[in-house]
C-alpha positions as CSV (number, residue, x, y, z in Angstrom):
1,X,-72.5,84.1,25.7
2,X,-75.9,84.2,24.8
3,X,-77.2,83.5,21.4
4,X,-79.3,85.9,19.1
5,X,-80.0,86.1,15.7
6,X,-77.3,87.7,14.3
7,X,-74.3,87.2,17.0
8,X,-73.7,85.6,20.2
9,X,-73.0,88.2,23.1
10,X,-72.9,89.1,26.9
11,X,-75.0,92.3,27.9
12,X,-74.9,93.9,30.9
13,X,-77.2,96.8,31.3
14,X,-76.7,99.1,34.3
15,X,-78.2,101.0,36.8
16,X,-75.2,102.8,38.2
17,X,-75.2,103.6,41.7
18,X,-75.5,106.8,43.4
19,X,-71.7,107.3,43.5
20,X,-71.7,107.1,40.0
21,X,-74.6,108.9,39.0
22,X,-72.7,112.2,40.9
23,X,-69.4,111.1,38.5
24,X,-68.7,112.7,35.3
25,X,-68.6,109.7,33.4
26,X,-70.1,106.1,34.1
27,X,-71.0,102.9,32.2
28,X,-75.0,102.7,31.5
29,X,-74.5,99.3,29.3
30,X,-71.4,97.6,28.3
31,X,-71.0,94.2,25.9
32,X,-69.2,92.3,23.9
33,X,-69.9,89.6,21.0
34,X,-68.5,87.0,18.4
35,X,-70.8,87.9,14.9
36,X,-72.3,85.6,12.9
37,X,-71.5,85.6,9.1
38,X,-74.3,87.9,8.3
39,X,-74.1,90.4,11.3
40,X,-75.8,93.8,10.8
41,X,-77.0,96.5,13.2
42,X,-79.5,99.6,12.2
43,X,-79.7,102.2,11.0
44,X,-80.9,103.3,14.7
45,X,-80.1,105.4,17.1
46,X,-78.7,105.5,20.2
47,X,-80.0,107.8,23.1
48,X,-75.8,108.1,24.5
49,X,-72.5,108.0,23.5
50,X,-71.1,104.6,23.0
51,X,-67.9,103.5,22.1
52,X,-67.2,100.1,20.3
53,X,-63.7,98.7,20.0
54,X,-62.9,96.4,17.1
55,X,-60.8,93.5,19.0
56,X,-60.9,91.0,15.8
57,X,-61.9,90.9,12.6
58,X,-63.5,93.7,10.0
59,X,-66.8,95.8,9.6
60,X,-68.6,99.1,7.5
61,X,-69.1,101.8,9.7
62,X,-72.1,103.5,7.8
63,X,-72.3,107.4,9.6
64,X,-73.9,110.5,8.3
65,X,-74.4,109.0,4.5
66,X,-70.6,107.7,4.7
67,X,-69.4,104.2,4.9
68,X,-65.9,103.8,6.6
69,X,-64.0,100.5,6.5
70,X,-62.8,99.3,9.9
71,X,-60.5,96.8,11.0
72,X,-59.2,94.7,14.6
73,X,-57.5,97.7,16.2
74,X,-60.2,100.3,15.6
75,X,-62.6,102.4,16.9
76,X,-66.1,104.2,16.3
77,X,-67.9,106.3,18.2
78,X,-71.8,106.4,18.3
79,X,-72.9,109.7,19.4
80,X,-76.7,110.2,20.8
81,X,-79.4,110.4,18.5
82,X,-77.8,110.7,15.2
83,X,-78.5,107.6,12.6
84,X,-75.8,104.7,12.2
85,X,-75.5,101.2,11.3
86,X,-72.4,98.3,10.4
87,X,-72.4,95.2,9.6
88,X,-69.4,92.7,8.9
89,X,-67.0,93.0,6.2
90,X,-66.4,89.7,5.1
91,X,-67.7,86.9,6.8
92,X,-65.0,84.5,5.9
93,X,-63.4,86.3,9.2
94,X,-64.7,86.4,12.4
95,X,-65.3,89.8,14.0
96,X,-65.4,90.7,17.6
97,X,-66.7,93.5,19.2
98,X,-66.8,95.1,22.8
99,X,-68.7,98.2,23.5
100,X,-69.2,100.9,26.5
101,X,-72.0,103.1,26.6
102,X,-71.7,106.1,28.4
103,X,-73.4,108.9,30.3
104,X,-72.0,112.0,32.7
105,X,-71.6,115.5,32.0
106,X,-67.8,115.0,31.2
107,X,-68.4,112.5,28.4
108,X,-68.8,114.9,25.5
109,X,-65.4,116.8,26.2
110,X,-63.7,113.2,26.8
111,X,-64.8,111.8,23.0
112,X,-63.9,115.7,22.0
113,X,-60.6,114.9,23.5
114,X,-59.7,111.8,21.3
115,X,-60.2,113.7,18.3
116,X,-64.0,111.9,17.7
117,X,-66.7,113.9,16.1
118,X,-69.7,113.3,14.7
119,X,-68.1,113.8,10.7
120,X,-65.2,111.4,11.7
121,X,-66.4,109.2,14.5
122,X,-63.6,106.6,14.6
123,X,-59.9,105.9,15.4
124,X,-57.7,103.6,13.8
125,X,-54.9,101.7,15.0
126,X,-55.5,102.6,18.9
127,X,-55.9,99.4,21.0
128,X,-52.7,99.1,22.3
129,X,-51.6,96.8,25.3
130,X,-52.5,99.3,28.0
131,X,-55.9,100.2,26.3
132,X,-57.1,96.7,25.6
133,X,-55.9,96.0,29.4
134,X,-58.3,98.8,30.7
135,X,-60.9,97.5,28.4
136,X,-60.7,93.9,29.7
137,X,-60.6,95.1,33.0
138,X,-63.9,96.9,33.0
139,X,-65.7,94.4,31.0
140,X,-64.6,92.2,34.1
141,X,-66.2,94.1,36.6
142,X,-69.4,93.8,34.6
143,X,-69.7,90.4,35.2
144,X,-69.1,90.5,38.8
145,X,-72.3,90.9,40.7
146,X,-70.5,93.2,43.2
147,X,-67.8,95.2,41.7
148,X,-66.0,98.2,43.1
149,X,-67.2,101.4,42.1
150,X,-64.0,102.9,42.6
151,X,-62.5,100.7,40.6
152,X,-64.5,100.7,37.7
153,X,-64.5,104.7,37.6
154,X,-60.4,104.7,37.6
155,X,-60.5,101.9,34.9
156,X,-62.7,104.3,32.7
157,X,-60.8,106.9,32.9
158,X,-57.7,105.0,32.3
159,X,-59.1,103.6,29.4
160,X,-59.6,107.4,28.1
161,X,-56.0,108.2,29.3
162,X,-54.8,105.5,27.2
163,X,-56.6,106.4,24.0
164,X,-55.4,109.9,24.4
165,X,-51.6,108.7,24.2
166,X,-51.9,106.0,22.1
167,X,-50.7,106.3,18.7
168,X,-51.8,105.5,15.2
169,X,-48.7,103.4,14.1
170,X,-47.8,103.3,10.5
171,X,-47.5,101.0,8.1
172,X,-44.1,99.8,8.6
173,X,-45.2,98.3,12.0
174,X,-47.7,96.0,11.1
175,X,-44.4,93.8,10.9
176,X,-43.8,93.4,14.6
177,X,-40.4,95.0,13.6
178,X,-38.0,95.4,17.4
179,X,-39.5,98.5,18.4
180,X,-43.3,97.3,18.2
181,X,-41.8,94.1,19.9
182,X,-40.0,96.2,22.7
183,X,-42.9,98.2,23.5
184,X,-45.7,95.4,24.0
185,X,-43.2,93.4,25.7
186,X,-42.2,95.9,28.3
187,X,-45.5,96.7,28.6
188,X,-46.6,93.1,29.3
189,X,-43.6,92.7,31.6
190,X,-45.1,95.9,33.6
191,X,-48.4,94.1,33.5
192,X,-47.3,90.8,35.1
193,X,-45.2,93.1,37.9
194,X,-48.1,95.1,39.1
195,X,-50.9,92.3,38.4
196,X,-49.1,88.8,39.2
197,X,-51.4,88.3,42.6
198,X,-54.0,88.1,40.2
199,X,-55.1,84.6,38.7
200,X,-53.5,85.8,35.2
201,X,-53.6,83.4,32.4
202,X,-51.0,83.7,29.5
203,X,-53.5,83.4,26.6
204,X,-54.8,86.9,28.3
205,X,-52.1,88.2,28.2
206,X,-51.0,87.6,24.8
207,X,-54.4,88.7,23.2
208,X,-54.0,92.2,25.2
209,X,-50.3,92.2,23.3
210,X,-52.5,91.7,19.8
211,X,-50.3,88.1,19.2
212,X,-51.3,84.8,19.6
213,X,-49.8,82.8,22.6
214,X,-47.3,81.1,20.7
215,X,-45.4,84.4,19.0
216,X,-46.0,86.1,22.4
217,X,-44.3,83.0,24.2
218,X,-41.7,83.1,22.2
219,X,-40.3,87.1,22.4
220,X,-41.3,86.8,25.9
221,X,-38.5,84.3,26.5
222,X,-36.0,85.6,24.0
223,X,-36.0,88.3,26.0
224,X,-36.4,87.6,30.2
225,X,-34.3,84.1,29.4
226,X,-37.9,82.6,30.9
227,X,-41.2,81.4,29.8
228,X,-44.1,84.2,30.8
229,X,-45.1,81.2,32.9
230,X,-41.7,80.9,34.7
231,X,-41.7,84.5,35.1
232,X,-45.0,84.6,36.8
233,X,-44.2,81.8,38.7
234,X,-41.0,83.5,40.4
235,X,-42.9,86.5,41.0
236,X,-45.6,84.6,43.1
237,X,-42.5,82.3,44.6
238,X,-40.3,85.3,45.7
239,X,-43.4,87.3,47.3
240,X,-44.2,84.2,49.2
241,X,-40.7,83.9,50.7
242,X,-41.2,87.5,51.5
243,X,-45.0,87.1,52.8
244,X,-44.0,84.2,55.2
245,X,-40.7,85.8,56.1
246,X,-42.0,89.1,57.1
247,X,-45.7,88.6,58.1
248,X,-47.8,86.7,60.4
249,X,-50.3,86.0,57.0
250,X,-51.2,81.7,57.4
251,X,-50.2,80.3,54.4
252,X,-54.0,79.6,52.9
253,X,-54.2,83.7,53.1
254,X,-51.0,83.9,51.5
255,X,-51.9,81.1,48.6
256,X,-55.6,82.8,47.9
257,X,-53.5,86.2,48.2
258,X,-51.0,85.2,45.5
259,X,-53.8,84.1,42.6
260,X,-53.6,80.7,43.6
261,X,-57.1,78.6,43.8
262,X,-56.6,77.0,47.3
263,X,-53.6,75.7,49.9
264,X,-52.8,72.4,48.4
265,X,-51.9,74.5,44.8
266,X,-49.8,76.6,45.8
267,X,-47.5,74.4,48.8
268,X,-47.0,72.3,45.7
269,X,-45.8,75.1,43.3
270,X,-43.8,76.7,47.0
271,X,-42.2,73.1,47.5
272,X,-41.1,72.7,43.5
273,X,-39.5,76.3,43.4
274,X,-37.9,76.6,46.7
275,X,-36.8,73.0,48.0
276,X,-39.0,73.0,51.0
277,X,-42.7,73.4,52.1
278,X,-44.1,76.9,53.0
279,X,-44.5,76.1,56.8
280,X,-41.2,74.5,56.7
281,X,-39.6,77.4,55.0
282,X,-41.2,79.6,57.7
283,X,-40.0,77.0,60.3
284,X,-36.2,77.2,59.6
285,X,-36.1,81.4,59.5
């Protein structure tokens, strides 16, 4: 991240391409920051709609001569040319934002959708697991230099899908109480089933679940009888065994294919797992 004078932040401003320019909704600048103690923005304006998710930490929303108290969970909305400005809560916490700014035809109806106008332009309590994974997801593609525009335009709306069927919890779950546990962790289990091919880390994981690592290693175990870690691994180690059993794939294309960094990796991890080296295991089929 880069450091200014009030936060240190990655901005990617965009120039979308001529796919997405013909879209109903695209990304015109996206971002994300860690305050410092004294962080303030405005009053401004902003020329677009722009959405900016609270992923840690607390701020005043000040909107339309009303100040709204925000926490890690929340939402506000910024809608095109109408004056705003926030600024931490208490800067004995850190506070962590990302934001989307967006443009297309379809992107008034979409924040009309969510139940965001301009007198209440926030949600609270909607970052779940499958929102903050969207999130994450297309803040990744920003940083690539060549991402997929296909890709990024499914994320978005995904990440609108999610917002629309997320709920606010109450109170009571703010306790991680066995429902709240069962959700996230089925959710994170369907994560590491559809993404495990994908060099996934646990801390990523467990900060899209909103817990830190240790809480989230914990439940995770209790209730697969493995470690996330484990569990990733036998995912990666069964769809080898599959991969050199029922293709012709060389085993670097299957190690690069499975999230692993290079050959030597992942015949180590294939030999610890299953007894025997991939081209060995291939051999004696």
């Amino acid at each position: 991240m880069q450091e200014f004078g009030h936060e240190f932040a990655d901005v990617w401003l965009k120039l979308p391409s001529p796919l997405l320019q013909k879209g109903g909704m695209r990304i015109v600048r996206a971002g994300r920051n860690i305050a410092k103690p004294h962080y303030h923005v405005g009053p401004k304006i902003i020329e677009c709609h722009s959405l900016h998710f609270i992923m840690e930490g607390e701020l005043l929303f000040e909107y339309n001569g009303q100040r709204k108290h925000l926490k890690a969970g929340d939402l506000f909305c910024l809608f095109p040319y109408l004056p705003y400005s926030y600024r931490i809560h208490d800067s004995g916490k850190p506070l962590r934002l990302m934001w989307l700014a967006l443009e297309g035809s379809q992107v008034p109806e979409a924040v009309r959708s969510l139940h965001i106008s301009e007198s209440e332009p926030f949600l609270v309590n909607r970052l779940d697991f499958r929102v903050k994974a969207a999130l994450h997801t297309l803040i990744s593609l920003q940083e690539q230099r060549h991402s997929s525009d296909y890709i990024e335009s499914s994320e978005l709306y995904r990440l609108f899908d999610g917002l629309s069927q997320a709920q606010a919890p109450s109170a009571s779950t703010f306790d991680h109480d066995h429902d709240i546990q069962r959700d996230w962790l089925d959710d994170s289990i369907d994560y590491l089933r559809l993404h495990y091919m994908e060099p996934i880390k646990i801390e990523e994981l467990a900060r899209l679940a909103g817990v830190n690592r240790t809480y989230y290693s914990t439940r995770f175990t209790q209730k697969t009888g493995a470690s996330p870690m484990q569990y990733l691994q036998k995912l990666r180690m069964d769809k080898g065994a599959q991969l050199l059993r029922d293709t012709s794939l060389s085993v670097t294309e299957i190690a690069l294919s499975l999230g692993y960094p290079d050959l030597y990796s992942f015949t180590r991890a294939f030999k610890n797992y299953h007894g025997s080296s991939p081209s060995s295991f291939r051999d004696e089929l």
